[in-house]
Biopython code that builds the backbone (N, CA, C, O; Angstrom):
import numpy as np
from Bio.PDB.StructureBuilder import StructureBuilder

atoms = [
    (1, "UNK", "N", (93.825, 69.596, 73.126)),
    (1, "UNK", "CA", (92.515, 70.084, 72.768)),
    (1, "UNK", "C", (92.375, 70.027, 71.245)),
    (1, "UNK", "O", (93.280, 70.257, 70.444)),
    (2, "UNK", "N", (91.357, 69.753, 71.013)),
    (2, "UNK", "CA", (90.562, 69.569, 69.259)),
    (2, "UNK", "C", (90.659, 70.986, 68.905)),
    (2, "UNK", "O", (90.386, 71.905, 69.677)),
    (3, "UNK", "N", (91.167, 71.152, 67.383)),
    (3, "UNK", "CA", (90.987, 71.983, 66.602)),
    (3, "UNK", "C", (90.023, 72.639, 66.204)),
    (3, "UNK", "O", (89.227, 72.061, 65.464)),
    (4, "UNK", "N", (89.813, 73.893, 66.526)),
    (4, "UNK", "CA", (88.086, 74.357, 66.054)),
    (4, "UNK", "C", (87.971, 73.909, 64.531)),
    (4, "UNK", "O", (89.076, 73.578, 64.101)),
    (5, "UNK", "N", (87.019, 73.810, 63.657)),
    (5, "UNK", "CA", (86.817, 73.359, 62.272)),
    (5, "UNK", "C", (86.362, 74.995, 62.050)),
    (5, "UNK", "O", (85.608, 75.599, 62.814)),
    (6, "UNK", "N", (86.867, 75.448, 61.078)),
    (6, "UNK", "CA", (86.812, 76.719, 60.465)),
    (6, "UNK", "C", (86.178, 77.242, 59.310)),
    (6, "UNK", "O", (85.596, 78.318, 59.176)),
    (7, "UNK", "N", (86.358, 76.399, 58.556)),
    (7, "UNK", "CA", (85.897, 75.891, 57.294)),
    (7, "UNK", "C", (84.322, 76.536, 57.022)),
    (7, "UNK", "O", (83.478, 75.856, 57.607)),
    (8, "UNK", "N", (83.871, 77.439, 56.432)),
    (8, "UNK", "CA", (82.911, 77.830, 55.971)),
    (8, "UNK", "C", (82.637, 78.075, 54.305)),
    (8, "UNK", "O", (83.531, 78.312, 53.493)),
    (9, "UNK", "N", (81.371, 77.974, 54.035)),
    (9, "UNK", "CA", (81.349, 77.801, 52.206)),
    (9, "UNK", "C", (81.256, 79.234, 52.004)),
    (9, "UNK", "O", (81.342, 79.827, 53.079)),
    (10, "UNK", "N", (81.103, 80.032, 50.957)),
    (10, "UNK", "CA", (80.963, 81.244, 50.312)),
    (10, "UNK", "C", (79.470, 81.626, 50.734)),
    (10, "UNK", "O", (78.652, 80.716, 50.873)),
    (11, "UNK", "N", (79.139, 82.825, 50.919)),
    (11, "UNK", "CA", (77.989, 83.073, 50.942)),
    (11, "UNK", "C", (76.897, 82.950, 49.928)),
    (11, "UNK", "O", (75.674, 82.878, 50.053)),
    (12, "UNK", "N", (77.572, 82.948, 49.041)),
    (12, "UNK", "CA", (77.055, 82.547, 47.372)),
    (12, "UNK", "C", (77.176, 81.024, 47.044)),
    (12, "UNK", "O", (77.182, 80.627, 45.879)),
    (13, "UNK", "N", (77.286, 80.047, 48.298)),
    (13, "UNK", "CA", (77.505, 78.448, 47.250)),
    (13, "UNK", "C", (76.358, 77.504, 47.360)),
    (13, "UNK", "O", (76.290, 76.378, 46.867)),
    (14, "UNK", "N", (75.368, 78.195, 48.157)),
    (14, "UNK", "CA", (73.734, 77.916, 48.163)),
    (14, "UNK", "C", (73.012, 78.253, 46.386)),
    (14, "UNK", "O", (72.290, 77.533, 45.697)),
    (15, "UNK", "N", (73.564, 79.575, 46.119)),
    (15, "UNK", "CA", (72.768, 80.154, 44.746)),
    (15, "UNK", "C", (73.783, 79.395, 43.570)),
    (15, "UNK", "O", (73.529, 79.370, 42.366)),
    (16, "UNK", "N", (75.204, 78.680, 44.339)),
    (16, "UNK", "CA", (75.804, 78.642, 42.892)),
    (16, "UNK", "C", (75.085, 77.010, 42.662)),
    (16, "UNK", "O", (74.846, 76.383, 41.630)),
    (17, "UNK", "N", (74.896, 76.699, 43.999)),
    (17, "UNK", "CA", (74.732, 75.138, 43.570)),
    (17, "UNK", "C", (73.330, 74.781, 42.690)),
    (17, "UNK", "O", (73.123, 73.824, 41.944)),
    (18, "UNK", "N", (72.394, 75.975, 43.076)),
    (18, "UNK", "CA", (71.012, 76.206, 42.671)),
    (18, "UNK", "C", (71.018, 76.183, 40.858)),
    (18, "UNK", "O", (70.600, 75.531, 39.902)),
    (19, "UNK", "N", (71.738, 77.286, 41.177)),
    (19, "UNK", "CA", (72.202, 77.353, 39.532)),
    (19, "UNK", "C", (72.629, 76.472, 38.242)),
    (19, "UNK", "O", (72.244, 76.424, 37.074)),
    (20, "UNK", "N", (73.563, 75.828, 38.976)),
    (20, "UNK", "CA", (74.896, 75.053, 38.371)),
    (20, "UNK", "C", (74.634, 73.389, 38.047)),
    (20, "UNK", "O", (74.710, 72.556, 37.144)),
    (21, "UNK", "N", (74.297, 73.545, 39.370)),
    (21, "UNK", "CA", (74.572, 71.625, 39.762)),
    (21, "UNK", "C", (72.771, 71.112, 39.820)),
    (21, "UNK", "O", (72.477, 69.927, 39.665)),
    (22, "UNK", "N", (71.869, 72.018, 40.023)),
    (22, "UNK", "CA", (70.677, 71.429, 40.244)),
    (22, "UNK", "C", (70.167, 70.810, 38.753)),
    (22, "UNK", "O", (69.804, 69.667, 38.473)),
    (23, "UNK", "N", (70.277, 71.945, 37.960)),
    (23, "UNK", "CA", (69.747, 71.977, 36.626)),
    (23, "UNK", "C", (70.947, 70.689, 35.577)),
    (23, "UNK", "O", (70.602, 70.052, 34.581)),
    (24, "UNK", "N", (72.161, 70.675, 36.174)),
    (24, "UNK", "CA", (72.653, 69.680, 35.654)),
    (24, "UNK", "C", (72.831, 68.019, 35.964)),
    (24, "UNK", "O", (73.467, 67.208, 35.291)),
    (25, "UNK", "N", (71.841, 67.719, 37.553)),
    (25, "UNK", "CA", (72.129, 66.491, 37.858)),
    (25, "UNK", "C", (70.677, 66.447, 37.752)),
    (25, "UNK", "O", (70.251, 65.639, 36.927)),
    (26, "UNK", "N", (69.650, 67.264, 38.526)),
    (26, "UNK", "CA", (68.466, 66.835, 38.376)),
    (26, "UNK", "C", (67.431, 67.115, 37.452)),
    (26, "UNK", "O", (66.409, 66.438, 37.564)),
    (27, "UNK", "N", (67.490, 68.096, 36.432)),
    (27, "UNK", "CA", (67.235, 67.896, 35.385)),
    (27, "UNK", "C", (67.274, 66.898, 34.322)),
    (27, "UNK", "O", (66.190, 66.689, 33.778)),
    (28, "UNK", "N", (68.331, 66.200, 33.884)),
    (28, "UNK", "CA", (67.654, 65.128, 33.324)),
    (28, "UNK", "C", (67.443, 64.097, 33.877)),
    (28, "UNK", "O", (66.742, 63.309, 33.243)),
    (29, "UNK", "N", (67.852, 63.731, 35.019)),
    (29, "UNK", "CA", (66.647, 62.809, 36.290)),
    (29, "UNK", "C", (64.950, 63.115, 35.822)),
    (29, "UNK", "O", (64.292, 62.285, 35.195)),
    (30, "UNK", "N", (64.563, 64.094, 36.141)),
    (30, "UNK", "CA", (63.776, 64.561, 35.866)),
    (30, "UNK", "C", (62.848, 64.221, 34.023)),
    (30, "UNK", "O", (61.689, 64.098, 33.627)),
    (31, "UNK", "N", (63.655, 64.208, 33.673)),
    (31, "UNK", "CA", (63.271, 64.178, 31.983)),
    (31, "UNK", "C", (62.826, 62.977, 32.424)),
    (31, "UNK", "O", (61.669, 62.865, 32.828)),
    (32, "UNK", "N", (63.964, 61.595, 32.394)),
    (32, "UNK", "CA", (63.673, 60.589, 32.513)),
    (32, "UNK", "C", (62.634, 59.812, 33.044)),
    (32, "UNK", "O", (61.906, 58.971, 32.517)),
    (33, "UNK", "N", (62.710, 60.322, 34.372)),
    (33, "UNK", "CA", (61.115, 59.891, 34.900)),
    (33, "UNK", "C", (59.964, 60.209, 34.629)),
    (33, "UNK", "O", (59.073, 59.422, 34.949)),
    (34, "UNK", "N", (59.629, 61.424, 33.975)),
    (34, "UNK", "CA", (58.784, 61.930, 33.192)),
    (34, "UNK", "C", (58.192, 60.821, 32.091)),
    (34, "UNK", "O", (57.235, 60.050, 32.154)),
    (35, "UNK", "N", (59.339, 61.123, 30.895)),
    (35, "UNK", "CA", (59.511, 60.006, 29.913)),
    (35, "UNK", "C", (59.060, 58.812, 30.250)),
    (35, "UNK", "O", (58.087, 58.429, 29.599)),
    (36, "UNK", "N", (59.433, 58.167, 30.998)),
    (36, "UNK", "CA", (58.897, 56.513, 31.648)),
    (36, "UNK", "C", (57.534, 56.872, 31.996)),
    (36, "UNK", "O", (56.902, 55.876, 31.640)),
    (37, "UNK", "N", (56.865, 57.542, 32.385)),
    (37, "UNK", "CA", (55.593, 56.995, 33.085)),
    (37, "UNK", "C", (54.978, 57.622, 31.930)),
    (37, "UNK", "O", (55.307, 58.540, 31.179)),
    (38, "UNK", "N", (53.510, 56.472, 32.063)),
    (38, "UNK", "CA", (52.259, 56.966, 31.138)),
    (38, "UNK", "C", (51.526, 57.359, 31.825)),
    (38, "UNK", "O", (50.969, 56.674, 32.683)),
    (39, "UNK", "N", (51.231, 59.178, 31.537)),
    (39, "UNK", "CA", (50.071, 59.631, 32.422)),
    (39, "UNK", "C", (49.160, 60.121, 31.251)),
    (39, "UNK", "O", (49.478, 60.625, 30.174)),
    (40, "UNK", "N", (47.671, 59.765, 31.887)),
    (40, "UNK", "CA", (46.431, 59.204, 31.283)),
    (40, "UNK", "C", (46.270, 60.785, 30.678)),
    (40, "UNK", "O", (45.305, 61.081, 29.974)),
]
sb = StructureBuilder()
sb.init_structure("model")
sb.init_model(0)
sb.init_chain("A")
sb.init_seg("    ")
for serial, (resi, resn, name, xyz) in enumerate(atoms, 1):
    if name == "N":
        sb.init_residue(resn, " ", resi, " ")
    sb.init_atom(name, np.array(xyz, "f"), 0.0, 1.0, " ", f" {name:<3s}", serial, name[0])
structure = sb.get_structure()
């Protein structure tokens, strides 16, 4: 029989990723595409 998978994240790794990782990958994504387009 298969191993149950157990493995659960922190209850907090929804707010850390919000925090942490949003503002640092999609933030300057963000700049950039901004930057490129000419709006009228």
């Amino acid at each position: 029989m298969a191993k149950e998978n157990t493995y659960q994240l922190s209850s907090r790794a929804a707010e850390t990723y919000e925090e942490q990782k949003v503002p640092a990958i999609f933030a300057p994504l963000a700049r950039a595409t901004l930057d490129s387009l000419q709006l009228p």
